[in-house]
C-alpha positions in Angstrom: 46.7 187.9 137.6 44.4 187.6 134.8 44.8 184.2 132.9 44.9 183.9 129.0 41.9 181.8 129.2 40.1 184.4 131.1 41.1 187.3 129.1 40.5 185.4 125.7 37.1 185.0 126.9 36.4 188.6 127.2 37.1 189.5 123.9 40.5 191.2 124.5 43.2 191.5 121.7 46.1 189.8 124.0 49.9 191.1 123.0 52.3 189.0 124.1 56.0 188.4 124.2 58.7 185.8 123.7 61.6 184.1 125.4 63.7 181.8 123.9 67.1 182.2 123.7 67.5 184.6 125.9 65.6 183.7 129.1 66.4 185.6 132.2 64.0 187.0 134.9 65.7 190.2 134.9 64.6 190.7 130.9 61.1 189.1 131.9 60.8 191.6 135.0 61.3 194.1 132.4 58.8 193.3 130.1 56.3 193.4 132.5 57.3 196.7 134.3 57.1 198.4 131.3 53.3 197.5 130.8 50.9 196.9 127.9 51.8 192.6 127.6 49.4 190.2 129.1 51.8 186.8 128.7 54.9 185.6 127.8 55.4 182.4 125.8 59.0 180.3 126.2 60.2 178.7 123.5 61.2 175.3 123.7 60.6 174.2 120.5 64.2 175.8 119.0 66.0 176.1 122.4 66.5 173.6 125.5 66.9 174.9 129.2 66.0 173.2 132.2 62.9 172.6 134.4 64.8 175.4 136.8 64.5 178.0 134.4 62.0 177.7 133.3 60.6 178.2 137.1 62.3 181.4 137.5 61.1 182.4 134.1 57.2 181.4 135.3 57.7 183.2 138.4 59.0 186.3 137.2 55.9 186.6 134.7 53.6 186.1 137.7 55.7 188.8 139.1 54.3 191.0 136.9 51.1 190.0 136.6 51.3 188.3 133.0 50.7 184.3 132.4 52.3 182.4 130.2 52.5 179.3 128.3 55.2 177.1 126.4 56.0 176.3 122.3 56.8 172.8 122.2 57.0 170.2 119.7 53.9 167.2 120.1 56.0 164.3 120.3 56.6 163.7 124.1 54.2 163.3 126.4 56.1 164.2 129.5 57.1 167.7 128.3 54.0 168.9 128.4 52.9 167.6 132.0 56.6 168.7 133.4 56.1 172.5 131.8 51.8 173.0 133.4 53.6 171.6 136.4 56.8 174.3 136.4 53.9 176.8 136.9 53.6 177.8 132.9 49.5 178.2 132.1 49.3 176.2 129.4 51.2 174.8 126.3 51.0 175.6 122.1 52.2 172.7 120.0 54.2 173.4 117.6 54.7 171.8 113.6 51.2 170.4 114.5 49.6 168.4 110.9 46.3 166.6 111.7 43.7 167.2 114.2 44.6 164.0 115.4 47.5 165.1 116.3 46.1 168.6 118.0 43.9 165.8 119.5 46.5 163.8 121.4 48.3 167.2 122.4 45.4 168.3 124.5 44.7 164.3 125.9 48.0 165.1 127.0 47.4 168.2 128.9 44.3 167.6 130.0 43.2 164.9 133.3 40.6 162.3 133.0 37.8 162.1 132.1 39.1 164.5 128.7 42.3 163.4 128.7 45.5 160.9 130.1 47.9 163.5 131.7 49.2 161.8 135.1 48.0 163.0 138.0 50.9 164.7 140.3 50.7 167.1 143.0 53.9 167.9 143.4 54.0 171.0 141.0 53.6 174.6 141.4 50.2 174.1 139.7 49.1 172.0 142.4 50.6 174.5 145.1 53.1 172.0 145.6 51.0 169.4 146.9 48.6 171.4 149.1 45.8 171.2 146.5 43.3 168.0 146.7 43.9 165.5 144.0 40.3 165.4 142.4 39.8 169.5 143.1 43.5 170.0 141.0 42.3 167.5 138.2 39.2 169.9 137.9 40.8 173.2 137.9 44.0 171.9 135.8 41.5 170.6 133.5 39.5 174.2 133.3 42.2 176.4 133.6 44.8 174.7 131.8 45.4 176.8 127.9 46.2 174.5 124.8 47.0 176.6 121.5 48.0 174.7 118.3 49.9 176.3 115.7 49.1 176.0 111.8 51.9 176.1 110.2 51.8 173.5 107.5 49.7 172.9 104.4 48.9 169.5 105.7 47.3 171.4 109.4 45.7 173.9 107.4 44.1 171.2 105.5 42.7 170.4 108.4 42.0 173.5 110.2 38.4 172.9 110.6 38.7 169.8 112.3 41.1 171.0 114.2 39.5 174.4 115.7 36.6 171.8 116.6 38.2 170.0 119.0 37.3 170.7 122.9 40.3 171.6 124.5 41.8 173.4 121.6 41.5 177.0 123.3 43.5 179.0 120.8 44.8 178.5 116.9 48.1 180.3 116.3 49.2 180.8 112.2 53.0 180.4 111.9 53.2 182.8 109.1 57.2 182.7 108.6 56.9 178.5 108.4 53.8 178.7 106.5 55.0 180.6 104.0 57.6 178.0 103.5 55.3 174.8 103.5 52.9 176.9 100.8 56.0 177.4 98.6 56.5 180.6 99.1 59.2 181.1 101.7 59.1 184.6 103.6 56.8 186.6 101.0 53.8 187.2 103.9 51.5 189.0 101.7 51.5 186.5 98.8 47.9 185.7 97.8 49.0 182.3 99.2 49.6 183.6 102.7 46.6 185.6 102.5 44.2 182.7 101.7 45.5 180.6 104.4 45.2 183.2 106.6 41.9 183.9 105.8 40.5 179.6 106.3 42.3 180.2 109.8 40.0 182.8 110.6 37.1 181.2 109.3 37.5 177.9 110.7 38.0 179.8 114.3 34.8 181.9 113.2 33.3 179.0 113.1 33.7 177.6 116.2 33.9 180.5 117.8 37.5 179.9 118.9 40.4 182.6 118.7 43.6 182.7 116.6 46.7 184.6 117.1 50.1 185.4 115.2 53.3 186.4 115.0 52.7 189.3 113.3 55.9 190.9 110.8 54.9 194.5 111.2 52.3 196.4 112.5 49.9 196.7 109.1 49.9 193.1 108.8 49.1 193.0 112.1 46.0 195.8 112.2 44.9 193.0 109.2 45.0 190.2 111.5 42.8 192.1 114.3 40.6 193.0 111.8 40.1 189.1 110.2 39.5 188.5 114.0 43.1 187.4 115.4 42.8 187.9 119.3 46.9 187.3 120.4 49.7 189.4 119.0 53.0 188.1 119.4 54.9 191.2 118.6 58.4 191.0 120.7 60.9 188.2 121.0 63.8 188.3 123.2 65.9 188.8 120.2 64.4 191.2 118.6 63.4 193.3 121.3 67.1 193.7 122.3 68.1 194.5 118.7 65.7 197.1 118.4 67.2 198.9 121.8 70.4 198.4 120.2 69.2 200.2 116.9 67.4 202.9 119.0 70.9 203.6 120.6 72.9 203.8 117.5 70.1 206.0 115.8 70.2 208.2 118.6 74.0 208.6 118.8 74.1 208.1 115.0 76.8 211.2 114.4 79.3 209.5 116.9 79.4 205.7 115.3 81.6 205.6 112.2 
């Protein structure tokens, strides 16, 4: 398996899927088997589910050959060390609105000497204790992907700063909750959105970081590759299973009434 890290550092244009409310590793089997995603993110931001599941959901990505990585909010310490040691590749922080705060989240995720994360074997990213405590801290700290969504005008603000930071492998625009924090809730193409869109890509440009999005149809995402977006989040759990229902009913359209 490829990791994001690896694949991100080739160049590629990453699409990528989402679980949140709906996470079983029959659906994630799927997803995989049906080719053309690279990862899977789990949302734990909006949803809760335990540590178990989201084991099974890890394992079934790595089934099918795709990483993955989990949304979470960066206020607790803990839940970022307990996710990297489920097996998930790395974390994206969520409501993010400094670069002190993208900061802290990858002191979190990262061991010394670039960060505070504890040190614990005991994890499927440690092989379950079978890997030597100062060879794990080196890999973990290496291997280990840390995206920050922008999603606020007070992040954006800061976007520079905040695509400078080591550790900071990936920026991710929120478009839906940035629309709202500029004002201009759910109207994407607003001049607004654009601009904001457009000082992501820059401040990634500049330090030669990518950025990724959830993009909300595929001209606005063929914009995004072209301002330089490298991760296309293009089907939710949700989504995906209301578009099979759709395809269904427009396919049997002359027997629904």
């Amino acid at each position: 398996m490829q990791s994001i890290k690896h694949r991100l550092a080739q160049g590629e244009v990453l699409m990528v899927a989402a679980a949140g409310r709906i996470v079983h590793h029959n659906l994630l089997q799927m997803i995989g088997m049906h080719g053309g995603f690279q990862a899977v993110w789990f949302d734990l931001e909006h949803m809760s589910y335990s540590t178990e599941r989201l084991e099974i959901g890890t394992l079934a990505c790595r089934s099918q050959g795709m990483d993955t990585f989990v949304r979470l909010a960066p206020t607790d310490y803990a839940a970022i060390t307990r996710v990297l040691e489920a097996g998930a590749g790395g974390v994206m922080a969520a409501q993010v609105r400094s670069a002190a705060e993208a900061e802290q989240v990858v002191r979190w995720a990262k061991f010394f000497p670039r960060g505070c994360r504890g040190l614990n074997t005991a994890g499927y990213d440690a092989r379950f204790a079978t890997v030597p405590l100062a060879k794990f801290a080196e890999q973990a700290n290496r291997e280990t992907f840390v995206a920050i969504q922008i999603e606020t005008t007070e992040a954006l603000a800061e976007v520079d700063q905040i695509a400078a930071i080591d550790g900071v492998d990936l920026v991710f625009l929120g478009p839906a909750d940035m629309s709202q924090s500029l004002g201009v809730t759910g109207d994407f193409m607003n001049p607004k959105c654009i601009e904001a869109m457009d000082q992501i890509s820059a401040a990634c440009a500049n330090h030669k970081k990518p950025w990724g999005v959830v993009p909300v149809n595929p001209d606005y995402a063929a914009m995004c590759v072209e301002k330089g977006c490298k991760m296309l989040s293009v089907g939710a759990d949700v989504r995906i299973i209301n578009a099979g229902i759709e395809a269904v009913k427009k396919n049997y359209a002359k027997f629904f009434v």
